[in-house]
Structure formats: C-alpha cells, structure tokens
N, C-alpha and C positions, 0 to 999 in steps of 0.2 A: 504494500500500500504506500501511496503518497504521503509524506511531512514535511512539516515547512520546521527546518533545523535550523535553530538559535544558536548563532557562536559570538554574537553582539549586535548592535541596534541597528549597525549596518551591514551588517555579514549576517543573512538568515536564506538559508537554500533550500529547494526543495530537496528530497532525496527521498529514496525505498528501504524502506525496514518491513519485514514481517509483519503480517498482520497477525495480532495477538492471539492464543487460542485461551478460551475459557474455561474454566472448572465449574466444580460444583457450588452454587447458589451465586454464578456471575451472569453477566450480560455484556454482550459485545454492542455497543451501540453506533450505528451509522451516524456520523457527525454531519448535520445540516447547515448547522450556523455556530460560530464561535467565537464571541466578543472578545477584543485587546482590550485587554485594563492597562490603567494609567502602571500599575506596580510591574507590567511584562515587560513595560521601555523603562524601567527603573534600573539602571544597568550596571551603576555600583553593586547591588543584590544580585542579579540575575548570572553577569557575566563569570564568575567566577568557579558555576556549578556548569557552564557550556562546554557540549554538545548537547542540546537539550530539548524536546518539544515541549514549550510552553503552551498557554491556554487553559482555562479553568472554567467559562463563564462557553456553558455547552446544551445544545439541545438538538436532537436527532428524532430517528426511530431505532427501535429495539429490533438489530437483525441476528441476532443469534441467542438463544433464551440457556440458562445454562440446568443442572440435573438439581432439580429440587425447587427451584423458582416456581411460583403459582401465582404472584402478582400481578406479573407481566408475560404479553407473549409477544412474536415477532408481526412488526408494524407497528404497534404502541409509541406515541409520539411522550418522549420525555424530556426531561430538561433534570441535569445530575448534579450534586453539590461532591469537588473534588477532599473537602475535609469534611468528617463526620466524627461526631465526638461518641465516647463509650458508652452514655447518658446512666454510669456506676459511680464513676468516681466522683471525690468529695466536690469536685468544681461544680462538675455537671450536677449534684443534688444538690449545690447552691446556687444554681443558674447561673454558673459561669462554665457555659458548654466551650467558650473559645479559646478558654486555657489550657482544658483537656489534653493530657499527652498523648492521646488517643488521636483528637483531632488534630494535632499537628504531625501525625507520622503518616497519615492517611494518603491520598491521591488516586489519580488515574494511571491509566497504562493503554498509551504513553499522555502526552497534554493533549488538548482538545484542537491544537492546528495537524490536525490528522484527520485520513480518511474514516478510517476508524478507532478506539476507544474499546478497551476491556475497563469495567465498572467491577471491582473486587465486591467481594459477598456483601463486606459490612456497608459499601457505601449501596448496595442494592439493599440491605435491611431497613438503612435509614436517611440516606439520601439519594433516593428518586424522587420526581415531581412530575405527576400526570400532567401535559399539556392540553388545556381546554381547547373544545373546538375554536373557540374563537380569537385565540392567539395564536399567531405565526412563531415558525421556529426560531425566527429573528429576535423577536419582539419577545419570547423565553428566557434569548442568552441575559436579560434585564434582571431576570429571578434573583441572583446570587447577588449583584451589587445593591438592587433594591432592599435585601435582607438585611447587608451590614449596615444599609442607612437605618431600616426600622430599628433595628439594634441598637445605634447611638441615640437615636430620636429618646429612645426608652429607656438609656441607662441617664442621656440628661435630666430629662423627665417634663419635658415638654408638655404644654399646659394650655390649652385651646387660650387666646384670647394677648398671647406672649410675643415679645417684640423677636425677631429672629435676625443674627447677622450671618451671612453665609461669607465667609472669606474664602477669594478663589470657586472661581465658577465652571470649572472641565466637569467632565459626566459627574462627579460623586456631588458636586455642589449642586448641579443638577437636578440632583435625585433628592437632595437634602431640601430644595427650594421645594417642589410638586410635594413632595412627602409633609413639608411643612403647611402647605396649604389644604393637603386634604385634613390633616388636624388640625384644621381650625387654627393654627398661627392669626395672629393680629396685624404685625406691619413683619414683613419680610424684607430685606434689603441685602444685598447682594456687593460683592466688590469683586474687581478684577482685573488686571494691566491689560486685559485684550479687550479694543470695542465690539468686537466680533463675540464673544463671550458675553459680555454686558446685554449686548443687545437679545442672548440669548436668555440669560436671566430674567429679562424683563416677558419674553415671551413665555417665558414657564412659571412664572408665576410673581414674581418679585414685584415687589410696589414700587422701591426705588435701588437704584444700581448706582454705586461709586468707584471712579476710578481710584484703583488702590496706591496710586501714586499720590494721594490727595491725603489731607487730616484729614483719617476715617473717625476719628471720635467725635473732632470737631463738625462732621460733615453729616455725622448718624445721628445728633443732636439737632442740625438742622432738619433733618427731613422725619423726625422722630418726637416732635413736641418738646423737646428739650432734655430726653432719655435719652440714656443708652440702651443696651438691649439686653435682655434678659436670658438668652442663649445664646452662644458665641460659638458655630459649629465652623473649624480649620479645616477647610479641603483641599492644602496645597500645602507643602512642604519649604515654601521659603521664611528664611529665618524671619525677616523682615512682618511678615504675616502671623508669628508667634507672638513678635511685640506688640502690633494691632490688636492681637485680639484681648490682651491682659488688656489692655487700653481702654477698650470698648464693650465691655462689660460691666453692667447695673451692679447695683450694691446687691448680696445677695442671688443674683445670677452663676449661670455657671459656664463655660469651656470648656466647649469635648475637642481637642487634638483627634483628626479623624486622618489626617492624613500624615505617613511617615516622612521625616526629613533627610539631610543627607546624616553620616554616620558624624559621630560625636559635637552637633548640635545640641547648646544645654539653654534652658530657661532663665533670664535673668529677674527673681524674684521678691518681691520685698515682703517677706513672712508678715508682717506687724502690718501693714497697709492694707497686703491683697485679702488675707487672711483673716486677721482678729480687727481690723476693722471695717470692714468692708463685707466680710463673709463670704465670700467668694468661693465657689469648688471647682477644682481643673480634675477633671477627669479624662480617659480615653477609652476606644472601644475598637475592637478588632472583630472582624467576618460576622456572621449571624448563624443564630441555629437553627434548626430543624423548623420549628415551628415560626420563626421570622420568613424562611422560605417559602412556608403553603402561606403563609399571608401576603408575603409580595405577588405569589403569582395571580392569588386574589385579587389584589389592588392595580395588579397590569387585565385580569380579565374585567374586571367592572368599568376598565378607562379612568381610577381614579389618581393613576399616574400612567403619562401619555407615553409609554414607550416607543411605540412605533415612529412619533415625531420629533423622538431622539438621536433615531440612525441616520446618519447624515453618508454614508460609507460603506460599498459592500466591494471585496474582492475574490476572486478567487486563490486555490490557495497557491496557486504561483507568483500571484502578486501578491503574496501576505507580506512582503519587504518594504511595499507600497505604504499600506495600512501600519508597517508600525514606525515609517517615516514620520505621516500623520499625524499620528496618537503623541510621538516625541516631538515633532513642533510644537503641539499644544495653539491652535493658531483657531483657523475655521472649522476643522473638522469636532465633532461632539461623539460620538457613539461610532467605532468604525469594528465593521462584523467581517471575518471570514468566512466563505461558503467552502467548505472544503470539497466539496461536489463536483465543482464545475474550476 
C-alpha cells in the first residue's frame, strides 16, 4: 500500500510498505480522509522519531473485520481515536483519561497518511466512532480535535453568558470560537497576526477580532465594556501570546495553555498578583476522551459546529507534501485533509 513518509516538513514521500495484517479483535480500516494537525508540522517533536507515517485525525470504512469483533462489519463508515486510555487506572477513575499510561503508549499501525490503517483491539474496544449518515468522511476527520477542545472548554469551566478571549486563530482557535458559541459564551473575541485568520474568526463566530500585534488588554477593554475576559483559551505556541494572555484575564478568571510551545519556554509569573490577589487559575488540557469524542461527532452531526466550512484543503496522498506546506505556513489555508484514495 501507499504512505506518504515523514522525514521533515519538507522531505515527506510517498512510498510502499505492506499493508498491515490483522488479528484477533482488530480492524483494518480503509482511510478516506485524514486531517494534518497543527502538532504533525511541529517538527522540533516530530523530526527526530522520522521515518515515520504520521496522521491521527482519520475516518474511513471498515474493510477487513478481525476474529471476534461483532460491533462492526466491512463497509461501516468510522472515524478512530489513535490514543485510548485503560479507563482502570487511578487517572482515568478520576477523569483524567489523558494522562493515562495506557493512552499514551497506544496508536495506529501505521498513521492515518496511509492507504490503509490496522486499528489494535483496545483502540477497537474503545475508540471507534460510528459515522452518521449525515456526515462526510471529511467532515469526521473534525471528531478528535473537536474532542480536545470540549475537553479544555470543560476543565476551564466555561459558563454560558462569559467573556471568551481566543488567542491565535489556526483550526484549534477555530474550534474553540464555534465551540464557545454553541455554549452560550457572551462576547467572544479572537486575536491573531494573520488578517486572513481574523477575518476567519469573525466568520465562525467571534464578535470582535484583534490584531495580536496591538495592546490586546488595552484593546479587549475596548470592545469589552471595560472587562477583561473571563476565559483566556492559548491556541498558539508563541511566547509573546503566553504574556497576553496573563494580561488579559479578569480577576478570578482563568487560562487554559491549549497549545504546546517550543521546548524550554517558561512563564514569567508574579505569585502574589496573578494568584493571591487576583485569583486567577492557569490550567492546561491535552487530547479528549472517549466520551468528548461521541459528543463532538454529535455536535458536527447536529451543525452545531460547522465542520465542513472548515476544510479549506483537500489532497491527495501524493501531494500530502503540499498540505503540510500549508498547514506550516499557517497563512490562508484553515482545515487541510488528505484523501488517501485518490
């Protein structure tokens, strides 16, 4: 079968490897569509583990059912979560599935820029996701990133009627603006160095959009009643945006860090101000669990977040080099999908 092999952001080639064989309680899945996330052009991370098929963010049909499976059978359109947690251990019975050592040793075989996908047992136990008839397999690969947004949405604790500041607007802010309007957020506001970005923000839902090169504190007070905001979600990794957001949050407010930076970036923090006067909680959240997933694919079948007017990008998988041009400029392009198909 066909892979589109990862050896850096601009070295990725197609090549032939075996197509995987299955065991018992597996599933071989035909990969339809397969979203680049921002963390696959991350290449301080990535590079260093290549030759590699990346891809995590997948949804197919089910062409080979394996000896014991009764869930599913061949043709079944699904959509897979490549980490699945034990849902035993102490994390996961205090609803922290994403720390799980479980889920972090998990995956596919091989990434999802593949013709096909071996799905091991445990991620067939607990991470499939039936695809509704009325979701495309494009418009699935949205499942998984939609999930870690609900996930921070919920460990902030996001409060119908709350001011929201979205720092940085590529897909995850994205997902964080739609997500924040379908709970009932109050005033939404958005920042971002691209006007191409901005102007997307403003189309998914944001009331007002600031260029991040501007006093964002100064400037969210403006268009804010004279507030700051009461949730401060990071969906960008530059340092500069770390300080914004300590900045730009209400007394008693809090920041979730949702997106990773580069390595040995530290927070410069005033205990006694941000903390014991102010009250302030800086939190983070990593991937989403089980149950985040059937409720994102919920909220992409109801249209209560517009995935399909997310994918700005489709390729095939010989141009997947193309697509993670794109996704690494971070410029026009919003959601770009691989069809490994074609």
């Amino acid at each position: 079968m066909r892979v589109a092999m990862y050896y850096s952001n601009k070295d990725i080639r197609v090549e032939e490897i075996p197509t995987p064989e299955i065991g018992p309680g597996e599933l071989l899945l035909r990969v339809e569509a397969s979203g680049i996330c921002g963390s696959d052009v991350m290449e301080w991370y990535r590079i260093k583990r290549a030759p590699l098929v990346l891809g995590h963010e997948v949804a197919g049909e089910v062409a080979e059912v394996g000896e014991g499976v009764d869930r599913y059978k061949q043709g079944d359109r699904i959509a897979a979560s490549h980490h699945v947690p034990c849902n035993t251990c102490r994390y996961c019975l205090s609803g922290h599935h994403t720390v799980c050592d479980t889920l972090r040793s998990t995956n596919f075989d091989p990434g999802g820029f593949a013709e096909y996908v071996r799905l091991p047992a445990i991620n067939v136990d607990r991470g499939v996701y039936s695809i509704p008839d009325e979701v495309s397999f494009e418009e699935a690969t949205l499942t998984e990133p939609l999930a870690c947004v609900l996930r921070a949405q919920r460990i902030a604790g996001l409060a119908p009627g709350e001011t929201v500041l979205v720092i940085g607007s590529g897909i995850s802010g994205l997902l964080h603006i739609q997500l924040a309007r379908a709970m009932g957020a109050g005033r939404i506001v958005a920042t971002d160095v691209s006007e191409a970005r901005l102007e997307a923000a403003s189309a998914f839902g944001a009331g007002a959009v600031i260029h991040a090169g501007k006093d964002i504190p100064s400037e969210l007070r403006r268009v804010n009643d004279g507030w700051l905001a009461d949730k401060v979600f990071v969906c960008t990794g530059a340092e500069t945006a770390n300080q914004q957001a300590l900045e730009s949050v209400e007394r008693g407010g809090t920041v979730l860090f949702f997106a990773p930076t580069d390595p040995g970036v530290t927070l410069p923090i005033s205990v006694n101000e941000l903390f014991f006067r102010n009250d302030v909680t800086l939190t983070t959240s990593y991937a989403g669990s089980p149950t985040d997933h059937v409720t994102a694919m919920e909220l992409i079948r109801a249209g209560r977040v517009n995935a399909k007017k997310m994918i700005t990008n489709r390729f095939g998988l010989s141009n997947t080099a193309k697509g993670f041009q794109l996704v690494a400029e971070a410029q026009r392009s919003i959601k770009v999908i691989v069809e490994p198909q074609r």
